[in-house]
Phi, psi and omega in degrees: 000319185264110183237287183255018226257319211255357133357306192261010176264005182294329174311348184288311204304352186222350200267167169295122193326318194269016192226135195033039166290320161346291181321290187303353186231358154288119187330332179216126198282328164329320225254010175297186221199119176269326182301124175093340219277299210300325158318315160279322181301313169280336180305339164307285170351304187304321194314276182314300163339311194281305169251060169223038195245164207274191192274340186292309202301337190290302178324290173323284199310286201329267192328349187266340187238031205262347146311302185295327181275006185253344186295297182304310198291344187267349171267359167272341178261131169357043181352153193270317156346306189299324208267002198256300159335291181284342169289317170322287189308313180276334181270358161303316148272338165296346187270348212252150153289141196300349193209155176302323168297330160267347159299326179297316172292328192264323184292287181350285178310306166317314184290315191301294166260035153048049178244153203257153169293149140325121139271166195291333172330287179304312151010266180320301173302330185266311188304319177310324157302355186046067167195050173279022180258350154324312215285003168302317174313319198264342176217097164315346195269348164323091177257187179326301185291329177272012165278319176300310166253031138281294171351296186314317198270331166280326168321297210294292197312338217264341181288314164335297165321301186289318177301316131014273176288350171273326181288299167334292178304331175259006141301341184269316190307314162355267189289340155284001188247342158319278174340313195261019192277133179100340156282110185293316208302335222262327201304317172288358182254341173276346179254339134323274176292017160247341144328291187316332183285329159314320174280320173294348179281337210250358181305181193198153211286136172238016171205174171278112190289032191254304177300291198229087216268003163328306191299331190272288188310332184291312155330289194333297156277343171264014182062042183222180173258135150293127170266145165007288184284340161305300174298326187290283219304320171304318184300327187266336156288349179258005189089033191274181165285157195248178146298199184032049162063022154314146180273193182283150171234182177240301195296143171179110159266120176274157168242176201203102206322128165313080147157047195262017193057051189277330146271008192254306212259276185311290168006272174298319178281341178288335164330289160313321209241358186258309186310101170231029158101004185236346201235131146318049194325133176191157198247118147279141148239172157286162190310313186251017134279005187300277190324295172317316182289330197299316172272038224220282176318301183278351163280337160291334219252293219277330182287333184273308202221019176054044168242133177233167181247188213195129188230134196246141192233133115232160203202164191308323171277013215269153125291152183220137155208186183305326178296308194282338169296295209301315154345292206297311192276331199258003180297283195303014166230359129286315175299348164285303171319307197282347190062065192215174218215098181279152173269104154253193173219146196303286184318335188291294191305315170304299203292353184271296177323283187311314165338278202305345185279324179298312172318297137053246175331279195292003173265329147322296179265029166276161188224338198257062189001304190297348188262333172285340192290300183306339190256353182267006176256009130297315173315326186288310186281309147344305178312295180302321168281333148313359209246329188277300200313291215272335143305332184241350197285132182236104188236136184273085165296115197267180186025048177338287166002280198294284171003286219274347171336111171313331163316337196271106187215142134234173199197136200246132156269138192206160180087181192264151172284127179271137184255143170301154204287135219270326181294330152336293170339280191305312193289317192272299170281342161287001164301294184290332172291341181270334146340281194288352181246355183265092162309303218274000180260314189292315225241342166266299184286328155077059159301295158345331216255331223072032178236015190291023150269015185260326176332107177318163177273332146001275193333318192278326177309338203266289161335329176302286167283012177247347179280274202316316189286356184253350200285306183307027161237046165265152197280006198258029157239353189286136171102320168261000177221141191261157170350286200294303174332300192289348189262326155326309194277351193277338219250343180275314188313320224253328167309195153197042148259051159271311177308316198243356181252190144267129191307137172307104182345256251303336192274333192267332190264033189299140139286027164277115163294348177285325191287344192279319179306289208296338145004281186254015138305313171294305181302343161312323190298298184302304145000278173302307204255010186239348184231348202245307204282344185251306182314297180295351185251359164257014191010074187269158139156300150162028099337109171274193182219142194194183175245147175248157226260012191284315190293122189313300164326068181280149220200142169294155160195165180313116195250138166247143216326081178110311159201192219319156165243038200292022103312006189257152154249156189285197200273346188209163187247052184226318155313308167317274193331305206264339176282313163325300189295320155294351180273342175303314189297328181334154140308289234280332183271284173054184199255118172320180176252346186266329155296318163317323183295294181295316165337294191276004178275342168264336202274315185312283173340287171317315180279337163275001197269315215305301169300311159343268180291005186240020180035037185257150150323126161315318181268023178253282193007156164265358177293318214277339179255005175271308215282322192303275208319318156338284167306296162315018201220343136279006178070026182236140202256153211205102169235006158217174175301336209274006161302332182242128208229077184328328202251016176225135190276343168276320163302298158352293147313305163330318206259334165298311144322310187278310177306325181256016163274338211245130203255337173279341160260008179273312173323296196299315189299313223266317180303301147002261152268012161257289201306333165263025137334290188314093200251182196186162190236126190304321200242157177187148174246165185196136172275159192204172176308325195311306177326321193288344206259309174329309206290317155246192186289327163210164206225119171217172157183200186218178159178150186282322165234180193200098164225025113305349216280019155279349187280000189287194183302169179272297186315009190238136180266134176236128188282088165292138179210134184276000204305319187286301201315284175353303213274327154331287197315290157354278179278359182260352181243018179246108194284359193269306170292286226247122170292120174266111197218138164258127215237157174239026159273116194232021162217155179309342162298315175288301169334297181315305175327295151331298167304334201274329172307355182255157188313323211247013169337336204259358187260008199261106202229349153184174193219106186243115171279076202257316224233082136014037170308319179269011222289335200251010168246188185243131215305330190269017201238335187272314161324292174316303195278042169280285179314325193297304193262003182278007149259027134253047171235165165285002205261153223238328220226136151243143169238147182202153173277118213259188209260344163291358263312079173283069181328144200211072177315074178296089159292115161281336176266309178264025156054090213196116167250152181216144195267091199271125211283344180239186148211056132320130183311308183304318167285339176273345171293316167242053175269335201077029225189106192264132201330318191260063156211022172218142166237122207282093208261115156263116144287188203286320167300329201252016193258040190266152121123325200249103180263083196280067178273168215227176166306155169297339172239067128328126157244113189257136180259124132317039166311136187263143204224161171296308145307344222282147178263156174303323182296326200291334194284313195302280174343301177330296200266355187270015172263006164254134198243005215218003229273005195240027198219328186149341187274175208224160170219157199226097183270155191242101142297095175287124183351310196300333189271303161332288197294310191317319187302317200286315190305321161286333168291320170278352193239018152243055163048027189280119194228107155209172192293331177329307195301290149339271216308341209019106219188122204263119177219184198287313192299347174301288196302225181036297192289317210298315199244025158285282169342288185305344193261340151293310181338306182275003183281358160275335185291290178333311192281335159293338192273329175286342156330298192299280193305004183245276199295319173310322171316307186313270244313298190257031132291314219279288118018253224272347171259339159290328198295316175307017194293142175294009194240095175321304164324297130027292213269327203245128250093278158319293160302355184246349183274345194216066165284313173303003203222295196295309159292131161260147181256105162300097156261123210290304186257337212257345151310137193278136177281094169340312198292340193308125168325335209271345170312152189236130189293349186264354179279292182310302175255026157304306186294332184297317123010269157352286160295341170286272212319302197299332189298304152296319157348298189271335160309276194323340154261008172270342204272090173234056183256155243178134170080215182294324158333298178299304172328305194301301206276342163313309166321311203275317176301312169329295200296314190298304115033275164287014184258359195239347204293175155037271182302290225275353173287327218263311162284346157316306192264329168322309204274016203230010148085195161217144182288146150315141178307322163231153148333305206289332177260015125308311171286308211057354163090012186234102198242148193255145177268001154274123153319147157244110173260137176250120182296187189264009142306322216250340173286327209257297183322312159314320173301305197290311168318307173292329192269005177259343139357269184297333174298288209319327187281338199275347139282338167299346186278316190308310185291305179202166179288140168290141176285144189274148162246140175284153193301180168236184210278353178226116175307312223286118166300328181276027172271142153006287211281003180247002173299151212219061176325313213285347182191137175106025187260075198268124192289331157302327170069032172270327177285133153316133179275119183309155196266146203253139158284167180272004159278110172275356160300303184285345175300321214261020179246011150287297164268065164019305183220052197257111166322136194069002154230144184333176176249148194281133130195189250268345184267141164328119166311130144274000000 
């Protein structure tokens, strides 16, 4: 479009923002000002010369010239007048007719259809589009060439600007380094900003605005410089070549220094640059980040390039009829014609997908011609918009990480609903009552306490089999096993193929019906305590747990950080169940008041219909002698109905009381009247990460860590960087930033408390709940009791997210809340609250993501959770954006997690001085959420297999399924019903998910069962025409997507695990960075390279003992990173490659982290 008019602006592309731009943005080069120019240029010259001088002398120079240079930056800049003058000229030509009669005629026509001139706004918007032959619609009169040099003239004014705004900024820098000159207090923060004034003196262009002139308006308007790495991660998130001789990718997740501006910056251009007029541009986010980025993104997208977005929400409850699809499809293929963009949440697109599967279903199981008529003509438009995703759609994942987690499921339950099974029940609270009744099992697990997740896993194996050998005297065995039999089930408990079996033919296949019973009881027994019970009392998974509070009934359900999902199910409902029991047992939590009440307001009900009908006294009933012996069993004495008494508010309290003091009645009430609540759906469809990538036509995203990423689609490619690991490392082993401390404030009150007592209180700007200390509270409920002590501090203001994820400004002086629409400097600006007079409350869902800003010497309280991961850490401490500039982070280990660490730390042998000292120092936190970033990666590897084949199944399926042949269509679904509905068998299904599955078992069998599973489809296939023609296609593929080969390259890049976490970290961590000079590196390099010979003839010689891979290939992954060395702040060296011998590494490094212990057996 731009052709030789724009030839002389190729000079921007190399020159310094701050040199000659002048030239380059007048309008005409005659009409520039000559006076002084050659002067100021060299005194720039001098300028610059000086900082590329070694670093004291550029500091000496700045400061001996920070008059002269603040003189010259105020004689460079641009008169507002100039700038005023070249916006007149282009719009005036863009507005004007190639000739005076056709301007008169071009005036005419405005007039006429009463239509407004070209503005500069559009300008700007069609040029950032590679599309100013737009601007034709509006003045016809336009030719090429003079579009090319409006094009020119808009380029040259808009560097004018941007120098402007550079010259401003560092004038400001100026006068802030003015201000501290002469404070000694002062020095390291003037010496912060004269870097900075250094680094801004010394940018340099990092693209051609001729080529990519976006890059420029967007600089214009949001007033920053692109850097270097910015402009490389877009070329490499839009599908460009990437560098170092990378090939082209289309597909790619990168990872990326946490404040690297990946949503503020990458977001909006990326936005821009997917939108061309053919592709369905869209934005993924997390879910409680939506709102805030959609609105962030679309005020940068609408102020830089008049692009607005459209953010599409769906959920299980959406209504759909023909009118809202037929809507929906003609919404989404205008935001495409207009070039324009949607804002989503990974669950809106699964839940749409699932949608059409349900419809499906139901269309399948109709009968009623007018409802099949109805559904297929949603079905048809479902289709069709699954058909713009997945042909046009280009979706940008922002925190990827987190996105493509396998742990990320969603799940529709369909079909009736089912009550859990009563024997389940029964066997399961009586599991907990010899708990809570057991001491020496009650003083280790602290139910009462909440604390059974601190409990070693050692502790719960042991607690396993002394639960089962207490089970058999339980009564629902009296009767069924005689002498020798109980000695039999004792000597099978106590093994440990208890752990790893089934109950054994020769004890289950008895012909004695009673023993058949006690059989299977025992396999429920086994069932629980071998599969269900070590997940739930480590509440493992990467999940917290909570009740939600909507529901009359309260019942456990999944919390994703923090909260509720009660649309979610745990991996077995059984799980439910166990969760449940422990949140009742909790003191702090316990059976509400509001439950005590409606209870006994039905049970009263029941005893008088009761009494009624059997013409008996209320207290003959048999309710009425369940409940007394309850109550009376707790000490509230109850001898007619009218003792319980629903309507009183003191009895209640009373009876509530007594009931959560007694932990076998808490037991007793919650089986009662809770448990059989508790339902569960035999069928379900379900969505996974694999799905999220399936759905559309190409994938890109970022993330500040990545310790998924072998698990992603097999189509994505990944960029790994250690830098955030590097930088983590850093700041947690640097005592001048980040404090380690342990505390027993463990509500927000105590918390505060806790800050306002320290010297430095006023300086203190948030509280990031990374380790979900507050998890069992509600955000406005923490905010408040926040509040209670936060006037003895200076702060004015507390923010928070509501449960809506609402940003939420809490006015503390008029006592107020307000709904803040960003978390722009500009939207924090006009609260009137200036950054140290607000507290910044991130909870565990918002401490992803969310880029707040504070003062430069801002100080953050941290929590460490029991759960918490190296990512949850990272994530944590990296929402201080500033922490290498003066702000400090202050991390908190509340006592109960310091004993877990240390506890867990003696019993995998961990010898160090920490452990001895017992003492939370950075190699603690390090060991603890390292540990932890493991705990879950077998499960993860099993579930991405399962969710890699399932994925084949249902593209294929579901991209045959859009046929344009309805029959076809339904043909399809009811032949491969079996794959789409999963069948949930409650007891006789094995829990896959289980620590105790050995991962090469599982998915060999799993394997197995899919291949036989087609198998037995394919002789099933007696559909006719086209149908038969489809599903054969769709069997062929599926087929080859599970054989052999395709099993083999599934499970290969994804490694084999250490036998434990604890010999994977091994624990050897330096409480010193080591950064290595280029003496100590080049001596290292030689070393490693007389290594690699040595090794390389022992291979020549004999086979080497083998090391097990590690659970991510990728080097720059988490788990092959290598704290102990290379934590270089230039970031000119390369990070040494480690060998495949750890003998000889470790006879480089001493103490070198992260690798396995060698042996002798084969990688499989």
């Amino acid at each position: 479009m731009f052709k030789a008019g724009f030839n002389p602006l190729k000079a921007l592309a190399t020159k310094s923002i701050l040199q000659d731009t002048y030239r380059l943005s007048a309008q005409n080069p005659s009409e520039v000002p000559t006076s002084e120019s050659n002067t100021t240029q060299e005194q720039m010259s001098i300028l610059r010369s000086a900082l590329k001088r070694p670093q004291e002398h550029t500091e000496y120079k700045l400061r001996a010239n920070i008059q002269q240079l603040k003189g010259v930056l105020q004689q460079e800049k641009v008169s507002v007048k100039q700038l005023e003058d070249m916006k007149a000229n282009i719009l005036q030509q863009v507005n004007a007719g190639r000739d005076p009669q056709s301007h008169v005629k071009h005036q005419l026509d405005l007039t006429g259809r009463s239509a407004n001139e070209i503005t500069l706004p559009q300008i700007k918007a069609r040029l950032a589009q590679h599309w100013l032959n737009q601007l034709t619609q509006q003045n016809p009169f336009l030719t090429e060439a003079q579009l090319g040099e409006v094009g020119l003239k808009t380029i040259s004014m808009l560097s004018a600007q941007i120098k402007n705004q550079t010259i401003d900024r560092a004038l400001d820098l100026i006068q802030q380094i003015e201000s501290l000159t002469g404070k000694q207090d002062a020095q390291s923060q003037k010496h912060v900003l004269e870097q900075s004034l250094m680094g801004l003196m010394s940018s340099q262009r990092a693209y051609n605005p001729l080529e990519n002139p976006e890059y420029l308006i967007f600089e214009a308007e949001a007033g920053i410089l692109l850097r270097k790495d910015q402009v490389s991660n877009i070329d490499i998130l839009n599908g460009r070549t990437i560098s170092n001789d990378h090939a082209v990718v289309d597909d790619v997740i990168t990872q990326l220094p946490m404040g690297s501006g990946k949503t503020k910056v990458l977001l909006p251009l990326l936005a821009l640059k997917n939108a061309n007029g053919n592709n369905l541009s869209t934005i993924t986010v997390l879910q409680p980040l939506m709102a805030i980025n959609a609105a962030e993104v679309n005020e940068s997208t609408v102020n830089a390039f008049e692009q607005y977005s459209h953010t599409f929400e769906f959920n299980r409850k959406t209504k759909i009829s023909k009118d809202t699809l037929t809507a929906l499809q003609t919404e989404l293929n205008t935001i495409i014609e207009n070039r324009e963009y949607i804002v989503t949440a990974p669950e809106s697109i699964q839940c749409f997908s699932l949608r059409y599967i349900e419809l499906l279903k139901m269309r399948h199981e109709s009968n009623d011609e007018k409802v099949q008529q109805n559904l297929d003509e949603q079905l048809d438009l479902m289709g069709t918009i699954l058909r713009i995703f997945k042909r046009d759609g280009i979706n940008l994942i922002d925190e990827a990480d987190t996105i493509l987690n396998p742990l990320y499921e969603v799940n529709y339950s369909i079909g009736q609903e089912k009550n859990l099974d009563a024997e389940h029940i029964q066997l399961m609270t009586d599991l907990y009552k010899i708990m809570v009744t057991t001491p020496e099992i009650e003083k280790k697990l602290q139910l009462r306490e909440n604390k059974q997740a601190q409990t070693p896993h050692a502790d719960v194996d042991k607690i396993t089999h002394l639960l089962a050998s207490k089970a058999l005297t339980l009564p629902q065995f009296k009767g069924l096993i005689d002498a020798k039999y109980h000695q039999e089930l004792t000597q099978y408990i106590s093994s440990t193929a208890f752990t790893q079996n089934r109950v054994p033919k020769a004890l289950a296949s008895s012909s004695n019906p009673a023993k058949r019973k006690a059989a299977e009881l025992i396999e429920m027994l086994r069932l629980q305590l071998t599969q269900i019970l070590p997940i739930t009392l480590s509440q493992s998974g990467g999940v917290s747990y909570g009740i939600d509070a909507t529901k009359q009934v309260y019942q456990s359900f999944p919390h994703n950080h923090g909260q509720a999902q009660p649309q979610s199910r745990f991996g077995h409902v059984l799980m439910t169940g166990h969760y449940t029991l422990q949140n009742y047992l909790h003191k702090a939590f316990g059976i509400p008041e509001s439950l005590v009440q409606s209870t006994l307001e039905t049970i009263s009900s029941q005893i008088l219909s009761s009494a009624r009908l059997n013409k008996v006294q209320p207290n003959k009933t048999a309710q009425f002698k369940k409940i007394a012996q309850l109550l009376n069993g707790v000490h509230v004495k109850i001898d007619s109905l009218a003792d319980i008494k629903p309507q009183s508010p003191s009895f209640i309290q009373q009876v509530t009381k007594a009931l959560n003091a007694d932990p076998v009645a808490v037991l007793d009430f919650t089986q009662a009247n809770v448990m059989k609540t508790i339902g569960y759906y035999p069928q379900r469809i379900s969505s996974n990460s694999q799905d999220i990538v399936s759905l559309f036509a190409h994938t890109h995203g970022f993330s500040g860590t990545m310790t998924h990423s072998d698990t992603y689609h097999t189509d994505l490619d990944r960029q790994l960087s250690p830098k955030t690991y590097q930088e983590v490392y850093s700041i947690l082993t640097n005592p001048q930033i980040t404090q380690i401390m342990k505390s027993v404030a463990n509500t927000p009150e105590t918390m505060m408390k806790t800050i306002a007592s320290t010297a430095d209180a006023n300086k203190v700007s948030a509280i990031i709940d990374t380790g979900a200390l507050f998890k069992n509270l509600k955000p406005a409920e923490v905010a408040e009791g926040l509040a209670q002590h936060v006037h003895k501090t200076n702060k004015k203001a507390i923010t928070y997210f509501d449960k809506k994820n609402n940003l939420i400004l809490k006015d503390l002086i008029h006592k107020q809340d307000i709904i803040l629409p960003d978390t722009s400097k500009a939207t924090f600006e006009t609260t009137g609250f200036s950054a140290d007079e607000r507290l910044d409350l991130y909870d565990q869902a918002h401490a992803i993501g969310v880029d707040i800003p504070r003062q430069a010497d801002a100080i953050a309280y941290l929590t460490l959770g029991e759960n918490t991961t190296f990512s949850d850490l990272a994530q944590g401490i990296l929402r201080m954006r500033q922490l290498h500039q003066g702000q400090q982070i202050r991390i908190l280990v509340p006592e109960e997690t310091a004993n877990l660490i240390l506890k867990n730390a003696a019993l995998a042998n961990v010898k160090d001085n920490w452990v001895t000292q017992k003492a939370m120092t950075p190699k603690a936190l390090l060991w603890h959420t390292f540990t932890n970033q493991g705990s879950d990666l077998e499960r993860e590897k099993v579930l991405t297999i399962q969710h890699k084949v399932k994925n084949n199944f249902t593209t294929l399926i579901t991209a045959a399924a859009t046929h344009s042949s309805k029959q076809v269509r339904q043909d399809l679904y009811v032949f491969f019903e079996s794959i789409l509905i999963e069948q949930l068998q409650q007891l006789q299904q094995e829990f896959k998910m289980s620590t105790q599955v050995k991962l090469d078992t599982a998915l060999n069998d799993y394997f197995d069962d899919m291949r036989l599973m087609l198998q037995n489809l394919m002789t099933k296939n007696s559909f006719k025409g086209e149908s038969k023609k489809v599903i054969e296609q769709v069997l062929q593929q599926a087929m080859m997507s599970i054989s052999k080969d395709a099993q083999r390259e599934m499970i290969e890049p994804l490694g084999v695990l250490p036998e434990t976490i604890t010999s994977r970290l091994n624990t050897r961590l330096d409480t010193q960075v080591s950064i290595q000079t280029e003496e100590q590196l080049a001596e290292t390099k030689m070393e490693l390279k007389t290594a690699t010979q040595q090794q390389e003839k022992t291979n020549n010689d004999e086979k080497p003992a083998l090391i097990k891979k590690w659970p991510f290939s990728d080097k720059n992954s988490i788990y092959n990173f290598d704290f102990n060395i290379d934590i270089n702040v230039d970031e000119k060296i390369p990070q040494i490659q480690r060998l495949t011998n750890i003998e000889q590494v470790k006879g480089l490094f001493s103490d070198n982290l992260l690798i396995s212990e060698v042996t002798t057996h084969p990688v499989s």
